[in-house]
N, C-alpha and C positions, 0 to 999 in steps of 0.2 A: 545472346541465347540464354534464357531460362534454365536455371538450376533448382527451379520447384519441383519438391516431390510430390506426383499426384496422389490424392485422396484413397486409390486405389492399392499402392505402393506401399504407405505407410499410414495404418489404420489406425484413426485417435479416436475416440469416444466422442458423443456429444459435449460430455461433464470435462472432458479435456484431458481423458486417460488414455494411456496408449494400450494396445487393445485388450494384451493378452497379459500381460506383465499388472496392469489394472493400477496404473502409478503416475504420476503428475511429473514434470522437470522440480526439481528443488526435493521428491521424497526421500533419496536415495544419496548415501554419500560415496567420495569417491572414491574410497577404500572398501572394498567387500568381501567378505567371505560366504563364501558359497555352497548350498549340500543339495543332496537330491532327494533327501528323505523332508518332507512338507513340517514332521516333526520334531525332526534335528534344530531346525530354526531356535525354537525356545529353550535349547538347552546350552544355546551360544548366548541369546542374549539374554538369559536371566544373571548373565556374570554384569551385565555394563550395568555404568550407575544410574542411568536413567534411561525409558523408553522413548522415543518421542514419538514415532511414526509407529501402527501397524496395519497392516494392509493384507487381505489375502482372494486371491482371484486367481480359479482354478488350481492346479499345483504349484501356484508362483505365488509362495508365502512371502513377504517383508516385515522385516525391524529393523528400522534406523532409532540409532541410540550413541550413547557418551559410552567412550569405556576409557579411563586413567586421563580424558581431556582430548583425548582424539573420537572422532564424528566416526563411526560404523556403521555398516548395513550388512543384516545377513539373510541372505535370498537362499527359496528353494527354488528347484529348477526344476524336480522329476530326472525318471533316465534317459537315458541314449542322448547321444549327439542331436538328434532333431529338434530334443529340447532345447538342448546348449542353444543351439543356432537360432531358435526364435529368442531365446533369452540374451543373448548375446546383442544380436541386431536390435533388440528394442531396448535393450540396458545404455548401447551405442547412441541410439536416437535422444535418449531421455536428456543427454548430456551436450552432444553434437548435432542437434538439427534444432531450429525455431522452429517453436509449434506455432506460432502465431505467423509468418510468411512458409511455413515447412522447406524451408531452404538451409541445406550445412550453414555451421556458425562458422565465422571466419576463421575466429581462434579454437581450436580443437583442445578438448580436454583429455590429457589420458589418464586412464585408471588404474589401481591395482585392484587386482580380482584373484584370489584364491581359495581354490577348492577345499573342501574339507569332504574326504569321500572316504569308502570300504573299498577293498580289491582282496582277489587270490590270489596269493605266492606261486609261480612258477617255478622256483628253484628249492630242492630241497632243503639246502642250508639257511634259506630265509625263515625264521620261525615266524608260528603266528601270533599278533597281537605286535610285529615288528610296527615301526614307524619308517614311511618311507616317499620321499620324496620325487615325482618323473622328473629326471632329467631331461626327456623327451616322449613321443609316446607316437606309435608304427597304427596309423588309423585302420581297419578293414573293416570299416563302414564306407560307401560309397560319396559322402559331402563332399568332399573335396574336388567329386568330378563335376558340381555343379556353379564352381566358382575358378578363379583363374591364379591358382596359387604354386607360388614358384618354389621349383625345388633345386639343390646343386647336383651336378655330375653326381658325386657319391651314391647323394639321399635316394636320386631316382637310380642309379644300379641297383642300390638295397632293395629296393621298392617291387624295381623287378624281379628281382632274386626272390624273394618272397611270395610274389605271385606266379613263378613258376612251379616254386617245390611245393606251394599248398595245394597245384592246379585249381587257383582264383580265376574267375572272368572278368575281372578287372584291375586296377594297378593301385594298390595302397598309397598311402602319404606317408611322411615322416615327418614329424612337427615337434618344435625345441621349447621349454623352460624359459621366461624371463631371466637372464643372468643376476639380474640386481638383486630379485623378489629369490631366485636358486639360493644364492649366499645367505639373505640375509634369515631366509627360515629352514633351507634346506639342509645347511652345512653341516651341524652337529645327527641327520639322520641317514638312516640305509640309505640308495639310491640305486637308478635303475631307467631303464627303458618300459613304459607302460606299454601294453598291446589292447587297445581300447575296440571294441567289437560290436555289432551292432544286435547283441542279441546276446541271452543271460545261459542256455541250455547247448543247443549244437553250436553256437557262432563263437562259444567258450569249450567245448570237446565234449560236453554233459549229455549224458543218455539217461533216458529214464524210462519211458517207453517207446521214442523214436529214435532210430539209429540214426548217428551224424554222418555223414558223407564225406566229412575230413575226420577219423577216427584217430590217425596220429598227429591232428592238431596240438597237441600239449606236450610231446616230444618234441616236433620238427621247431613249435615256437621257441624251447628253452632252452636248444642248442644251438640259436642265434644269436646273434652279435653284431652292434654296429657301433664303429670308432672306440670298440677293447668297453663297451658299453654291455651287458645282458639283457634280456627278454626278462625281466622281471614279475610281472603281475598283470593281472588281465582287470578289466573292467569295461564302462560302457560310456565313459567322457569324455578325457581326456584328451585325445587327438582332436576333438570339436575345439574343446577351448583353445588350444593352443595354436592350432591352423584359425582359427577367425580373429582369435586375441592378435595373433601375426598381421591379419589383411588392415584388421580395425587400427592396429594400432596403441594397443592397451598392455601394460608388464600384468603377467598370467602364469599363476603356478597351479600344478597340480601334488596335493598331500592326500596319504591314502594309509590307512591300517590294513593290515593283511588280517584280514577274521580266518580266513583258511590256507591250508599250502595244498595246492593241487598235489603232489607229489604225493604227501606221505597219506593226502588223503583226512586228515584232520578241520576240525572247527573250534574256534575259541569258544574259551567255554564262559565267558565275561565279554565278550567285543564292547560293552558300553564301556567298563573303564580301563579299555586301551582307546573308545574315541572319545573319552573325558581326558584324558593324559595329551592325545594330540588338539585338544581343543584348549587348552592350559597356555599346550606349548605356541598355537597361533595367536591368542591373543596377546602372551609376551612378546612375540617378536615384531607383531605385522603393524 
């Protein structure tokens, strides 16, 4: 039986780019750091000693470059999880499928992939401009219901418990941190449970001129807990990466500055040089 993926399935370019991502096999190394802002890109790799690759098609910027003798790429992605997921599966392909028979390669390569993102503080004592690494991150975006991703007893209790007291019409995910990639950048910062959301105003508790339908969204999230873990910080990725990084196969961290703390109501008044200070600290360790 045939394990070609049809033309339909996984879309290449004539020129031999995959569609969306707008990138060749060989552009991209297997080390990456990743943001979602298209112009974050250039403020990562203006540190490495040389550029080799740039590319950019639609909000999926690339630079592959040298930085102290190891091969980088740092990709933008745009928000929410939808992105993740085309970025994700065609970041996957570029490495793991022959474009020339489009069939998986025998030998699977895995990648490190880590985020460099903003989020809001859920908990008062977290100040802004903190550095903080997901441990995990409690998805309430719906991806997860369109792939077949396993959870343990706990995860799915949690999972439930949460889609009871927010009364959700659906059942969130909970999805973990590379251990290796946690230790080796996460160790020395805050840490925390991400709650990654599919949406920047209500799907985050924000009113401005629409009232949200979950008004004690930003209470009931931050007096939750899972494994003596807190509800740390909201944003709009991280449960993407981490549930697909899981099925793919790929070590996936997510790093975030908190520019705001929902709580006390505050905005950093600098966020560029608290995300120069975590862009310092990822290219020492990663």
């Amino acid at each position: 039986m045939s394990n070609r993926i049809a033309e339909s399935e996984l879309l290449i370019n004539t020129d031999g780019r995959i569609y969306h991502l707008g990138l060749r096999p060989g552009d991209v190394a297997d080390k990456i750091i990743t943001v979602g802002d298209p112009d974050r890109v250039e403020k990562i790799s203006k540190h490495f000693d040389r550029i080799v690759l740039k590319q950019r098609h639609r909000e999926y910027v690339t630079h592959t470059g040298i930085f102290q003798g190891k091969e980088l790429s740092v990709m933008s992605t745009g928000m929410g999880t939808d992105n993740v997921e085309i970025f994700l599966n065609e970041l996957d392909a570029l490495f793991n499928v022959d474009f020339n028979t489009r069939k998986p390669k025998e030998r699977f390569l895995k990648l490190e992939i880590v985020r460099v993102g903003t989020s809001g503080s859920l908990q008062e004592e977290i100040p802004v401009d903190g550095l903080l690494a997901s441990t995990s991150a409690l998805g309430l975006d719906t991806l997860m219901n369109f792939y077949s991703f396993p959870q343990l007893a706990g995860e799915q209790a949690f999972a439930s418990m949460v889609m009871e007291k927010l009364g959700l019409g659906f059942t969130p995910y909970l999805a973990h941190a590379s251990p290796e990639l946690l230790h080796r950048l996460g160790s020395s910062l805050l840490s925390g449970i991400t709650v990654t959301c599919p949406g920047f105003f209500a799907p985050q508790g924000r009113q401005v001129r629409l009232e949200p339908r979950l008004p004690l969204l930003l209470d009931q999230l931050s007096s939750m807990s899972f494994d003596g873990k807190k509800m740390t910080n909201f944003e709009m990725e991280t449960a993407g990466y981490y549930s697909l990084g899981k099925l793919l196969g790929h070590e996936v961290l997510s790093l975030n500055v908190l520019v705001v703390n929902r709580k006390k109501g505050n905005f950093s008044e600098n966020p560029d040089l608290a995300m120069d200070k975590l862009i310092q600290h990822v290219l020492e360790k990663i």
